[in-house]
C-alpha positions in Angstrom: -103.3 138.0 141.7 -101.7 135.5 138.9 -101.0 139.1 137.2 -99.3 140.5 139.8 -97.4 137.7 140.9 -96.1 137.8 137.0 -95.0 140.8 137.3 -93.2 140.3 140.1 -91.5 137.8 138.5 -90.6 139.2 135.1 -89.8 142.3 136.8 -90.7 143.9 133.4 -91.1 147.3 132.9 -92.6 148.6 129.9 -92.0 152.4 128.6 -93.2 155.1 128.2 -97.4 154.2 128.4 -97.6 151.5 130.5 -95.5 151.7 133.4 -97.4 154.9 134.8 -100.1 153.0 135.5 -98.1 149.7 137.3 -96.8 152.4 139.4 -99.8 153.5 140.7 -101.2 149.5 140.9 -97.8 149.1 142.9 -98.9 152.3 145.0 -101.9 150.9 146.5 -100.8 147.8 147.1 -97.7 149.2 148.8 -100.6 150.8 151.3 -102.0 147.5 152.2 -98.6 146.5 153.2 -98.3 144.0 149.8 -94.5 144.8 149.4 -91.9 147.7 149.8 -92.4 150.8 147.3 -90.5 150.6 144.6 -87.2 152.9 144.0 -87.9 155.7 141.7 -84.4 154.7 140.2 -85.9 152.1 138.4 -88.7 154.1 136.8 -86.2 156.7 135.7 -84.4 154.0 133.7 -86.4 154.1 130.9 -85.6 158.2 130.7 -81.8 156.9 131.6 -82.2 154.6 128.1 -83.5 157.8 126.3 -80.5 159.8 126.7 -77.8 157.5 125.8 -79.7 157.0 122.4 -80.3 160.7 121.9 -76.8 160.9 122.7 -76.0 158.6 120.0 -77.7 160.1 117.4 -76.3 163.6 118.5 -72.7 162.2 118.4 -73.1 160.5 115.1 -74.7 163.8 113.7 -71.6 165.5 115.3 -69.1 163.1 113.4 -67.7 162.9 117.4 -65.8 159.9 117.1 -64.7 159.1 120.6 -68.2 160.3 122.2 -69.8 157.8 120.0 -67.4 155.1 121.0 -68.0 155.5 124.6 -71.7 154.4 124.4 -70.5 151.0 123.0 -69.7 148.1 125.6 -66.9 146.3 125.4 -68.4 143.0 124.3 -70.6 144.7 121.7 -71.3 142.0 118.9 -73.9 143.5 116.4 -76.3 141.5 115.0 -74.0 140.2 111.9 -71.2 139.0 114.2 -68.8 142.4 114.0 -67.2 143.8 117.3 -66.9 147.2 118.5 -63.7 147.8 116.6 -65.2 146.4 113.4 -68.7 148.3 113.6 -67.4 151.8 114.6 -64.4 151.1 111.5 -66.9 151.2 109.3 -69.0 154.0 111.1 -65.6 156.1 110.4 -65.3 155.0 106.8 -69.3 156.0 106.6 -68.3 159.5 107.3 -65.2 160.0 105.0 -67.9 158.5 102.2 -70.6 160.3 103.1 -69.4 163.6 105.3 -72.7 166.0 105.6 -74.5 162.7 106.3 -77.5 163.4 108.8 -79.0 160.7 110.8 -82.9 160.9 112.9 -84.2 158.3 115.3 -87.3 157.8 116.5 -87.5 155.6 120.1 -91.0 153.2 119.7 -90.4 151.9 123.0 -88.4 150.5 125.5 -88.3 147.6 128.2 -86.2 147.7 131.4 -85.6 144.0 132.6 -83.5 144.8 135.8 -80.2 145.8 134.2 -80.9 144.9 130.9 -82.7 147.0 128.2 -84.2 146.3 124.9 -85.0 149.9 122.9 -86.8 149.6 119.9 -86.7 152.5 117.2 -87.0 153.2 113.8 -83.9 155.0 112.1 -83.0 157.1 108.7 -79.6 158.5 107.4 -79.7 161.0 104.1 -76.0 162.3 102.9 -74.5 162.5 99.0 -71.4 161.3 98.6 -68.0 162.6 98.7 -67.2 162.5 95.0 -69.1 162.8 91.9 -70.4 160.2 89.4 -67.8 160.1 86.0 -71.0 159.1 84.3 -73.7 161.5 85.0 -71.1 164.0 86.3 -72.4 165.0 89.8 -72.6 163.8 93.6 -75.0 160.7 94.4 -77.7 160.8 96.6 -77.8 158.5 99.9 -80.7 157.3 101.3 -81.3 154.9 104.2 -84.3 153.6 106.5 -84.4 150.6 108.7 -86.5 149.7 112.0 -84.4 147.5 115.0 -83.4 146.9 118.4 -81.0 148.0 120.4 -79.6 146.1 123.8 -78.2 147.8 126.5 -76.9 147.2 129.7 -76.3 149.4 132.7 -72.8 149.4 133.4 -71.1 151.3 136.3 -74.1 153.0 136.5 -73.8 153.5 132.6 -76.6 152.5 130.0 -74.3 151.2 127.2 -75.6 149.2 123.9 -74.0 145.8 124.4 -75.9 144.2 120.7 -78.6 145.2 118.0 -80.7 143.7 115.9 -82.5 145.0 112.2 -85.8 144.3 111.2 -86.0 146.1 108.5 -83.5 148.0 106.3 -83.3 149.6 103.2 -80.7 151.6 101.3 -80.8 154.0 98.1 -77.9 155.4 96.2 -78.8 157.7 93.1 -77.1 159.9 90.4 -78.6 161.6 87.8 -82.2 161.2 86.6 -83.0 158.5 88.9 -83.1 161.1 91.7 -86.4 162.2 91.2 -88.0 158.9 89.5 -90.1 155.9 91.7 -87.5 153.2 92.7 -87.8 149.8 94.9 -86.4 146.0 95.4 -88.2 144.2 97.4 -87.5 140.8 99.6 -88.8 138.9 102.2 -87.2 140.8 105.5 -86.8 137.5 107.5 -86.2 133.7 105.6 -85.5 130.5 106.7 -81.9 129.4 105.9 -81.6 127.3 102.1 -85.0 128.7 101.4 -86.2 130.2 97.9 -87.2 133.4 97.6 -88.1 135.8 94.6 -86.8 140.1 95.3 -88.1 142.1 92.6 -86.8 145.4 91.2 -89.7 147.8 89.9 -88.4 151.1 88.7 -91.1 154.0 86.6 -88.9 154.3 83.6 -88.3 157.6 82.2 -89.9 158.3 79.1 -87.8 157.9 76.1 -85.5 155.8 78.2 -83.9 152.5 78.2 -82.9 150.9 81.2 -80.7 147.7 82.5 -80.5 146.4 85.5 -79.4 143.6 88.0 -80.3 142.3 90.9 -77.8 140.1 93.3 -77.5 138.3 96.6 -74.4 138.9 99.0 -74.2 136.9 102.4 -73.5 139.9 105.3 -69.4 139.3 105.9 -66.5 140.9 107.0 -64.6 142.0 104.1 -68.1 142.0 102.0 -67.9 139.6 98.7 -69.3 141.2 95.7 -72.2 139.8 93.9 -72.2 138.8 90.4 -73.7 141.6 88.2 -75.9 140.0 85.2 -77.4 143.0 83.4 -80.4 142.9 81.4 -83.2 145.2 79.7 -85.7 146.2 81.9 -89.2 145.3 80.7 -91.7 147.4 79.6 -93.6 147.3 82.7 -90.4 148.7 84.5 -90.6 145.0 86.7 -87.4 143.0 87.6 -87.3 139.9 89.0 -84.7 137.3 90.3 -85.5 133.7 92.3 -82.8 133.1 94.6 -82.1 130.1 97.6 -81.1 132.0 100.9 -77.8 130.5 102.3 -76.9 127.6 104.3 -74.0 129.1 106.4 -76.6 130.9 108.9 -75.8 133.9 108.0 -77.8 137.5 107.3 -77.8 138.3 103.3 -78.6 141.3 101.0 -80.0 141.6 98.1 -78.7 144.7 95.9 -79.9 145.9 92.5 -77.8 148.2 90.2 -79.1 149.9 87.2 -78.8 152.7 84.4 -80.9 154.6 83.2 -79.7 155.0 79.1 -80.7 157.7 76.3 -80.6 157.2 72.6 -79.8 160.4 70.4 -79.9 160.5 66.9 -77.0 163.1 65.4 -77.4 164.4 61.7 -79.9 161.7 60.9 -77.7 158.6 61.2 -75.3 158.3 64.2 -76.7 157.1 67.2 -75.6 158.3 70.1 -76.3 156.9 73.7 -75.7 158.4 77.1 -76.3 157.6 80.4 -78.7 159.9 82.6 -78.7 158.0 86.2 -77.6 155.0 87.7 -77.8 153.6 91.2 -78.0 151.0 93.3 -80.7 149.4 96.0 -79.9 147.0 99.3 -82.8 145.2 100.9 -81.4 143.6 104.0 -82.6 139.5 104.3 -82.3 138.1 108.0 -81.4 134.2 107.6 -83.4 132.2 110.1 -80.4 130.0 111.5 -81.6 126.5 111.0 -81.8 124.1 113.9 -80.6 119.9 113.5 -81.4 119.8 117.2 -85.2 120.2 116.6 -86.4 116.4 115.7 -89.9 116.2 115.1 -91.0 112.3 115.0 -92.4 110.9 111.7 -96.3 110.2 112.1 -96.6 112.0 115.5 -99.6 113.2 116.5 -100.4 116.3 118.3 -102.8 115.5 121.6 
């Protein structure tokens, strides 16, 4: 009974496995005259949920500006503080960069809470860019995974996504050689704020191949700040690795790697000559865990 009575009060319904069989719990209860039956309008939320973020990625594939904006409340904020103008901006500006970029979404699950939904999914864009490279002479290669949340909200009988939130995300850019070569910078994906932590570039060098890199860290902001670029020889093992102290503002971060991949040729004996073959860049996203000064734990306490 302390089951049912939670769920009565949570009113929580969880999609797509498990709210079959609550239905039928809720069936044979409603025959013992327990409560009302429930409207089927609530069930068929969850399906309701699906469309609009089907819709999304169809609109998005479409490059369907306006369609794509009307699946965005009003009071969208996204989970680094931009607002629906800001976010679909640079959704615009993404295209124009990037304009046979395809984007796939998977839907994990979703929860209906009355009005209120919470979708996870996991997400991936692939696209080369607009222009080519002056170094390596030819387009880059975009590649981009991440898993999150999205919120939504039923509005005038509308599911619209009112925040978000990324777990995970991960970006490649690539020209040349490093196309087709293992490539990855890791970080921690969540951190406490003015906390250390170590991301590490690890890149399978090419043979006959010299390559420099950098790693950086750039608080999420609205215009973005550039990191500082300090460029050194990769070592032999192909393993980069940089300490940093997440920030104090309470804020998400990124850490980005570049790096080129070099070529040494020797003409008629004694000139050297050195070329570049790829280059690209890497972007781990870092969520900052906002820290708290109303959280005072006493000195010496105990726990009972």
């Amino acid at each position: 009974m302390k089951k049912i009575l939670l769920i009565l009060t949570v009113v929580l319904i969880f999609c797509p496995q498990s709210y079959a069989e609550e239905i039928n719990n809720i069936a044979l209860l409603t025959q013992k005259g327990f409560f009302e039956k429930p409207q089927i309008s609530s069930v068929n939320s969850c399906e309701e949920v699906k469309r609009t973020l089907y819709s999304h990625q169809k609109y998005a594939n479409g490059y369907n500006f306006e369609k794509l904006k009307s699946l965005y409340s009003e009071k969208f904020i996204n989970a680094d503080g931009l607002n629906k103008d800001l976010y679909l901006d640079l959704i615009k500006k993404t295209w124009a960069s990037y304009p046979d970029i395809e984007y796939k979404m998977g839907i994990k699950n979703i929860e209906i809470n009355g009005n209120m939904a919470v979708a996870q999914v996991s997400e991936s864009a692939e696209a080369t860019t607009n222009s080519k490279s002056g170094v390596v002479n030819e387009k880059g290669l975009l590649e981009s995974i991440s898993n999150g949340v999205y919120y939504l909200e039923k509005i005038n009988n509308e599911w619209l996504i009112t925040s978000d939130h990324i777990i995970f995300e991960k970006t490649f850019l690539r020209y040349g050689v490093a196309k087709s070569i293992q490539i990855d910078l890791t970080a921690p994906c969540q951190i406490p704020a003015n906390t250390q932590y170590t991301s590490s570039l690890n890149i399978e060098v090419p043979k006959d191949s010299i390559v420099i890199a950098s790693i950086g860290r750039e608080n999420i902001t609205f215009p973005q700040a550039v990191a500082e670029e300090i460029f050194r020889k990769l070592p032999e093992g192909g393993l980069l690795e940089r300490v940093f102290v997440s920030n104090d503002k309470n804020i998400n971060e990124y850490t980005i790697a570049s790096f080129g991949i070099t070529k040494a040729e020797i003409n008629n004996g004694t000139e050297i000559k050195i070329y570049v073959t790829g280059l690209g860049f890497v972007m781990s996203r870092v969520n900052v865990i906002p820290k708290n000064d109303f959280i005072k734990v006493a000195k010496n306490e105990k726990a009972e």
